[in-house]
C-alpha positions, -999 to 999 in steps of 0.1 A, spaced: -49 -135 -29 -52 -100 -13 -48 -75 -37 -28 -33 -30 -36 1 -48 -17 30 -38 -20 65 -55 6 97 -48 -5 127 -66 12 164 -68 -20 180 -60 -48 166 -36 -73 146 -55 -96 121 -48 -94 84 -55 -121 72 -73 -122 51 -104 -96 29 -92 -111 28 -57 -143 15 -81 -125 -10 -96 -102 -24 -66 -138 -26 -46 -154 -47 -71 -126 -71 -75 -132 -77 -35 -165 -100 -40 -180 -91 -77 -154 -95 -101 -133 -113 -82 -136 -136 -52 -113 -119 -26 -143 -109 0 -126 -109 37 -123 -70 42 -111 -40 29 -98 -8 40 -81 25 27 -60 52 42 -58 89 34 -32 109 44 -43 148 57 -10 163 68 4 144 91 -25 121 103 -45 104 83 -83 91 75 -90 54 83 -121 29 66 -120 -3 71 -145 -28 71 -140 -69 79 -167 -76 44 -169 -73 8 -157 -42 -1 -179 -45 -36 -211 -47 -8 -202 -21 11 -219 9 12 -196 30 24 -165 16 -3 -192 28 -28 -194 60 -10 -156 68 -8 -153 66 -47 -170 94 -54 -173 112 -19 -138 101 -4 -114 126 12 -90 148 -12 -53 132 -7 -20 135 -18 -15 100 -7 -38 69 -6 -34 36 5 -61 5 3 -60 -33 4 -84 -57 -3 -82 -89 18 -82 -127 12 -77 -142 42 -50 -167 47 -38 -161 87 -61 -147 111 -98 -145 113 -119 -123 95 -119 -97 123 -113 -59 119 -81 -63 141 -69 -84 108 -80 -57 81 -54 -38 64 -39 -9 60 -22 -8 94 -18 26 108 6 36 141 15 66 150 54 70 152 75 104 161 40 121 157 28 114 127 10 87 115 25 56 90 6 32 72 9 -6 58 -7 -29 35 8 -61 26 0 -91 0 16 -121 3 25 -149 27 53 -151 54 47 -183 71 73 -179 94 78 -141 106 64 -148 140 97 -167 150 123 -148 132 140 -133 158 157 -108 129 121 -93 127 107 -87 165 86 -61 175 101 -41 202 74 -22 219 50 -25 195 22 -53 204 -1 -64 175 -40 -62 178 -45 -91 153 -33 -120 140 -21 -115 109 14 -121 94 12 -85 77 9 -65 106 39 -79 122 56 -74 92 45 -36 100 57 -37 133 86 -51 125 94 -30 102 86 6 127 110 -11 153 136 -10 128 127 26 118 122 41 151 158 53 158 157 74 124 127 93 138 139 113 163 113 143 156 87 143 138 105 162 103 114 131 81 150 116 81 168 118 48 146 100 20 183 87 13 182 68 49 147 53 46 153 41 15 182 17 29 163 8 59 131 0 37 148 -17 10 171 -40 36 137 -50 52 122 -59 18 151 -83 12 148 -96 46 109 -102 40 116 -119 2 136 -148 22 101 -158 40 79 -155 12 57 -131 -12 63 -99 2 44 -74 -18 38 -38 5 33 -5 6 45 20 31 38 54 33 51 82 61 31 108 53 65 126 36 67 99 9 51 62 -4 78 33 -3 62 6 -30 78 -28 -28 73 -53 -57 80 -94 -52 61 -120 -69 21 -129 -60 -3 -158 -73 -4 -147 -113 -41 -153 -126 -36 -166 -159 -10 -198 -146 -17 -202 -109 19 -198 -102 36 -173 -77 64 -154 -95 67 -116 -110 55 -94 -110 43 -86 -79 28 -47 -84 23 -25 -115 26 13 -117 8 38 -140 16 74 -139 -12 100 -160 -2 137 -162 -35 162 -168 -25 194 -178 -56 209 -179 -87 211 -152 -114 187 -156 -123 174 -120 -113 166 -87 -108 132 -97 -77 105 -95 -80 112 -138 -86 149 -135 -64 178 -127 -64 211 -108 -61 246 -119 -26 241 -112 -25 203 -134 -19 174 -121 5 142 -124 -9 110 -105 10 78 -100 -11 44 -97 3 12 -78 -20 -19 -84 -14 -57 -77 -32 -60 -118 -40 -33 -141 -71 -20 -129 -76 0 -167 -65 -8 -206 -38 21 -200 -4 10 -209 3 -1 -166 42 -11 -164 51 -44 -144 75 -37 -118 106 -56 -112 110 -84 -84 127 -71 -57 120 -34 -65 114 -8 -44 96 26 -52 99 58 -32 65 85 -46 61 117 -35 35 145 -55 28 119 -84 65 112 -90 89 85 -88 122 104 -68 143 72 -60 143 36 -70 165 5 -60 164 -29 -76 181 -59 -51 177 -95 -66 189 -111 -34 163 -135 -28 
């Protein structure tokens, strides 16, 4: 199964160690070898690498670990893939640029049957692969295009209702584990995905670890700034022995600078 990390950190840092571990689950440790990719967010564009391989052979996954771009807010994915070929049109994170800033995706899960929901089209938006994931992104900027009006955020009050009616929406089709980020703020949904130990697909669906530093060490996700630092990890497993918390199914997240600024729990599906 595919597998999400997410970081959102007060002061730019680079994401590294768990980068590390995420890439060698995709084809060392773990068997989940059909791509990888990871967003960093510079303002309000972003930095995009994505490869259709192994992320745990790739040279340049190895490369971002310790040479990646300093970010308030990261996004990467791993891929298994279930719908589509392995292509780079079907690697995740998405990215589309919407009211002039750029937004970005990753999904894990399955939604069998999003392409007919007529609840869930598209609008203008026209996907370049085939995956169910990124018209689950689509879908999801089609609904949030009338918020944007300019490129200064709506109310974080207002995407959170938008974002957390789409996750319940998604539940009702299948595992719907994402991550959503704006550029402003990182939406985390957590559902249920394939657990290791039992084979079965139930809760929970994501885990969250959150490190404060207050002293400098490094540029580094575990590291600090002159300023210190507080970091908050998403995962799809604990990537460390650090005490990671399970997230609720049918939780959603809202992250900005490292902390946790709104939360909503629906148990509808």
């Amino acid at each position: 199964m595919c597998e999400l990390l997410a970081m959102s950190s007060a002061q730019p840092t680079r994401l590294s160690v768990s980068l590390q571990i995420l890439a060698a689950r995709g084809g060392s440790t773990a068997s989940t070898r059909d791509g990888w990719g990871a967003a960093y967010y510079q303002g309000l564009d972003l930095a995009l690498f994505r490869e259709p391989t192994a992320a745990a052979d790739s040279a340049l996954a190895h490369y971002l670990e310790t040479q990646g771009p300093m970010t308030s807010i990261a996004i990467s994915h791993i891929r298994h893939a279930t719908r589509g070929a392995v292509t780079l049109a079907n690697t995740q994170p998405f990215v589309r640029e919407l009211a002039g800033r750029m937004h970005a995706f990753a999904h894990n899960g399955d939604l069998p049957t999003i392409a007919g929901n007529a609840a869930l089209s598209l609008d203008a938006y026209r996907p370049v692969g085939q995956t169910d994931s990124e018209h689950a992104f689509y879908a999801l900027l089609a609904r949030l295009r009338p918020q944007w009006s300019t490129a200064s955020p709506p109310s974080l009050e207002s995407r959170l209702a938008l974002v957390s009616a789409f996750a319940r929406e998604l539940r009702a089709l299948g595992p719907a584990n994402f991550l959503y980020a704006d550029g402003d703020a990182l939406f985390v949904h957590a559902h249920r995905r394939i657990q290791p130990a039992t084979g079965r697909i139930e809760p929970p669906g994501l885990w969250s670890l959150q490190r404060h530093c207050p002293s400098p060490v490094s540029d580094s996700e575990n590291a600090t700034t002159p300023t210190g630092q507080t970091v908050t990890l998403i995962a799809s497993v604990p990537l460390t022995d650090e005490a990671w918390q399970p997230m609720a199914e049918g939780e959603v997240l809202v992250l900005r600078d490292g902390e946790m600024v709104a939360r909503e729990i629906s148990t509808a599906h």
